[in-house]
N, C-alpha and C positions, 0 to 999 in steps of 0.2 A: 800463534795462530791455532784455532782448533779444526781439529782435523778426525773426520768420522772414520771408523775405522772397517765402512766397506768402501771399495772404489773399484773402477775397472777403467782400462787404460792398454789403448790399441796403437799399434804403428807396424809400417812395412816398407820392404823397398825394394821397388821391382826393377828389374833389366827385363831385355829380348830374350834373355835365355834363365835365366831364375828369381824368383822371390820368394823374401827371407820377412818373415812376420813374428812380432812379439807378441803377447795379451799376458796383461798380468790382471788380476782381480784377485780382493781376501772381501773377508767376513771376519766376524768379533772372533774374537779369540784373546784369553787370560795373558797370553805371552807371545813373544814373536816366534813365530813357525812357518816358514818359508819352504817349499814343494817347487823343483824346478822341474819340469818335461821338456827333452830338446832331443833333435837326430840324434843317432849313434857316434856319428861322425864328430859330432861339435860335444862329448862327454869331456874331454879334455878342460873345457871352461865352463864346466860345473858350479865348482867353487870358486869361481871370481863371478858370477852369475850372482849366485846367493850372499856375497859378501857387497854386489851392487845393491840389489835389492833393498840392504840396511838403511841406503841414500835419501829410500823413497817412503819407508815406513818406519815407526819401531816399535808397533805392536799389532799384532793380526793372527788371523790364518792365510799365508801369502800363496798362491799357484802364478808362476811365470810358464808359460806356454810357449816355446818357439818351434817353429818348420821352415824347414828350405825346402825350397821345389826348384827343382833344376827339370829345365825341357827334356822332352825323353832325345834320346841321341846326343844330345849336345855337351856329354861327360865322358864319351867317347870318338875315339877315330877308328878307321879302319887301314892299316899296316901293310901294302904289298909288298912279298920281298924278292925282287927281282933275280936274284943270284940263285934261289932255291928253284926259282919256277925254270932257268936259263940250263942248271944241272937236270933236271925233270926231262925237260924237252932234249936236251944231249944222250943222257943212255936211253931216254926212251927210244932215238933212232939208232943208238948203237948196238940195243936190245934187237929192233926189228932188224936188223942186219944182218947179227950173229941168228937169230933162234928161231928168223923168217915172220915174225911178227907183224902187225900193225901197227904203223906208230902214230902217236895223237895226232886227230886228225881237227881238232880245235882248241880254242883257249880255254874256253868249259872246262874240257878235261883236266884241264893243266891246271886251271883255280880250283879244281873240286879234289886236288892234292895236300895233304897235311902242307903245312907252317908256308904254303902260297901266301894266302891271307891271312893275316892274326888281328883281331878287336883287343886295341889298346885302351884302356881307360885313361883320359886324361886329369893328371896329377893338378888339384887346385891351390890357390894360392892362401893356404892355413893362415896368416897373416892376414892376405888384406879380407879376408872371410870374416875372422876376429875383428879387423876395426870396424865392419861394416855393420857384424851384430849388436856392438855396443854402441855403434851410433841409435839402430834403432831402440835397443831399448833403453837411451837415453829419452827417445821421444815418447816411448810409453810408458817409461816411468814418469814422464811430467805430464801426460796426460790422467794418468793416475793420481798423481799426487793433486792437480788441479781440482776434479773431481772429489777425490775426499776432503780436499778443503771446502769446495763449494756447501758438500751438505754438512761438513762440520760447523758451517757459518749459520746454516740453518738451524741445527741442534741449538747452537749457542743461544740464538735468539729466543727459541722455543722456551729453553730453560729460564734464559733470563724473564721473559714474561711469568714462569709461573712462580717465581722470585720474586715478583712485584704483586704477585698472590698472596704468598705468605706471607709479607711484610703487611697487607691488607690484615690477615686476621691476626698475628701476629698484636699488632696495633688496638684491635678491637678488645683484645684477652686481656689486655692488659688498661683497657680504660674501662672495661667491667670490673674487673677483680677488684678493685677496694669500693663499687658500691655494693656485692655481694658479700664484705663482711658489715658493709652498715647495716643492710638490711638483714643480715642475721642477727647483728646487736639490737635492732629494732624491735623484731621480731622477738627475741628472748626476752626482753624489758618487758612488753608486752604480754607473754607466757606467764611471766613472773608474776607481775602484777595482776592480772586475773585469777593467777591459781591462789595468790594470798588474800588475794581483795585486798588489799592494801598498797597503798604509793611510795611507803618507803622501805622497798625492795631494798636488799643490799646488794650495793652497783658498784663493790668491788669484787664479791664476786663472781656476778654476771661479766666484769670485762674479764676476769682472769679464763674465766669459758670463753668468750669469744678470743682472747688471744690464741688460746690452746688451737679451736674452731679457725682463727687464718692461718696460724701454723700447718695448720694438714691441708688446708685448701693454696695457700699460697704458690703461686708461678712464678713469683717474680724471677729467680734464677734461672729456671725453664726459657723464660721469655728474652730474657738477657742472652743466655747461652746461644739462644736461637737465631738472634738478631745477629751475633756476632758470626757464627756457622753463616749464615744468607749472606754478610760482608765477604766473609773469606770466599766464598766461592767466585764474587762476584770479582775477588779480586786475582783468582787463577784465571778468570776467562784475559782478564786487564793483563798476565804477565806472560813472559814465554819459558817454556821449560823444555829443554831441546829432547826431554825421553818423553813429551807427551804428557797429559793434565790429565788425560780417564782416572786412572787408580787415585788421585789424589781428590776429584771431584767425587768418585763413590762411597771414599770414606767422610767425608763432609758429610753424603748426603746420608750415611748410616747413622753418625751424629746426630743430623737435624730428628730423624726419626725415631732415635732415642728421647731425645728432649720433649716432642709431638708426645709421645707414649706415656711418659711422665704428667705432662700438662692431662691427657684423658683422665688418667688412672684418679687424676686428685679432684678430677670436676664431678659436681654433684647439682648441675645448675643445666637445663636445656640447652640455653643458649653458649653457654664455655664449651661444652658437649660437640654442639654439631659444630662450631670454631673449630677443636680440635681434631674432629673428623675430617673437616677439609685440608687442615694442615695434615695430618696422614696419606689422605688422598691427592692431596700433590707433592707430597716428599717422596710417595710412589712411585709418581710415572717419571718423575723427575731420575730419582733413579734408573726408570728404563730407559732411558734417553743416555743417560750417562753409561751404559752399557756400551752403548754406538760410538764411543767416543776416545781415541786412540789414547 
C-alpha cells in the first residue's frame, strides 16, 4: 500500500470528570523522527509511546500530542480530622478555665486551626490511565494511518498517469530515431552529389559517416533503459514493502532522469528535443510527488 508521508489523526476519550486526547500528525522527512508532547505526569510512557508510534509510520517527521484534563476539584478531597479538632476544643476550655480565658465560641474557630482540615489529592489509577491512553492512540493512530493511505492512493495514481506520459514520448523517440538517420543518409547522398556534380558518389563512404552520424545520435539504449525504469516503478506501486517504497521510487526516478538527460544531450532534431523536454519535465514533478511518499 502506498502511503504519503504527511497525515494527521485525532481521537479522545471523555468521562464526567476528565478527557484524555491524542493528535498525532508528520510531514516528509529523510528518516523516521518521532517528537512526543504529553503531561508531566504520563513521562513515564515516553518510550513505549514512541516505540507505538513505529506501528503507524516508518518514515517522517512524527509529533504525537497528548493532554488529560481532569475537572478542577475532582483530583482532590477535603480530610476532616476529627480527633485534632475534639483535642482543640478540650484545652481550649481547659485553657479558659485555668488562665480565665474565652473559649471557642464556634466551629469557625476550630476549622480555622492547623491540620482541622487537610486537602488530600486523590492518588489515580497509573494502570488503568495507561490502558486508556493506548486505547486512544490506537484510534489515532488508524486514523492517521487511514489518511495517509488515502492520499498515498492519490499520489499513486497521479504518478502512475504521468507513467503513461512517458511511455507516450518514450514511444514517439523511438519511431523517430531511425528515420532521422535516413534522412541524414539522404540528405548527405545528396550533399555529395551536388558538390561533385556527379552520381557516382562513393556510397561506402557516405554510409560509414552516416554510421559514425547514428552512433552519436542513437537512444536506443536510453529508451530501453527507460522503458524498463517506467516498469519497475510501476511495479513497486504492484508490490509491498513493509519499510515503505519512497526511497526506492526516488532513486528510479533519479534513473529515468539520467537516461531523459542523455537522450537531450544527443538530440539535434526539434522534434527528439521538445520529446525529451517533456520527458525531463515530468520525471520532475514525478519526483516531487515521490518526496510525499513514505
Amino acid at each position: 500500500m502506498t502511503k504519503s508521508m504527511t497525515g494527521f489523526g485525532r481521537a479522545e476519550h471523555s468521562t464526567e470528570t476528565e478527557k484524555l486526547t491524542v493528535e498525532i500528525k508528520s510531514v516528509n522527512h529523510r528518516y523516521f523522527d518521532v517528537t512526543v508532547k504529553l503531561p508531566r505526569k504520563l513521562n513515564a510512557l515516553d518510550p513505549v509511546i514512541r516505540q507505538k508510534a513505529k506501528d503507524f509510520a516508518k518514515r517522517g517527521k512524527i509529533d504525537v500530542y497528548i493532554t488529560h484534563e481532569v475537572s478542577e476539584g475532582d483530583d482532590t478531597s477535603v480530610i476532616f480530622n476529627k480527633k485534632i479538632a475534639e483535642q482543640y476544643v478540650r484545652y481550649g476550655l481547659q485553657m479558659g478555665e485555668d488562665l480565665g480565658l474565652k473559649p471557642f465560641s464556634s466551629a469557625a474557630e476550630v476549622a480555622a486551626l492547623p491540620e482541622v482540615f487537610t486537602v488530600e489529592h486523590v492518588q489515580e489509577d497509573d494502570e488503568e490511565l495507561a490502558k486508556e491512553l493506548f486505547a486512544v492512540l490506537e484510534a489515532a493512530g488508524k486514523a492517521f494511518s487511514d489518511q495517509r493511505a488515502e492520499e498515498g492512493s492519490r499520489l499513486e495514481a497521479d504518478i502512475k498517469n504521468k507513467l503513461d506520459e512517458l511511455d507516450r514520448d518514450v514511444a514517439y523517440i523511438e519511431a523517430r530515431a531511425p528515420q532521422i538517420i535516413e534522412e541524414y543518409k539522404n540528405r548527405l547522398f545528396a550533399k555529395v552529389k551536388e558538390t561533385l556534380a556527379d552520381t557516382s558518389a562513393d556510397e561506402a563512404r557516405i554510409m560509414t559517416e552516416v554510421v559514425l552520424y547514428a552512433d552519436r545520435v542513437c537512444v536506443d539504449e536510453e529508451t530501453v533503459r527507460l522503458k524498463s525504469h517506467i516498469q519497475s516503478m510501476r511495479s513497486t506501486f504492484a508490490g509491498s514493502d513493509p519499510d515503505g517504497i519512497g526511497r526506492k521510487l526516488d532513486f528510479i526516478a533519479q534513473e529515468m532522469n539520467r537516461e531523459a538527460n542523455t537522450i537531450l544531450s544527443k538530440s539535434n532534431r526539434t522534434d527528439i528535443t521538445e520529446a525529451a523536454i517533456r520527458l525531463k519535465t515530468c520525471i520532475v514533478k514525478i519526483r516531487e510527488q515521490v518526496q510525499n511518499i513514505e
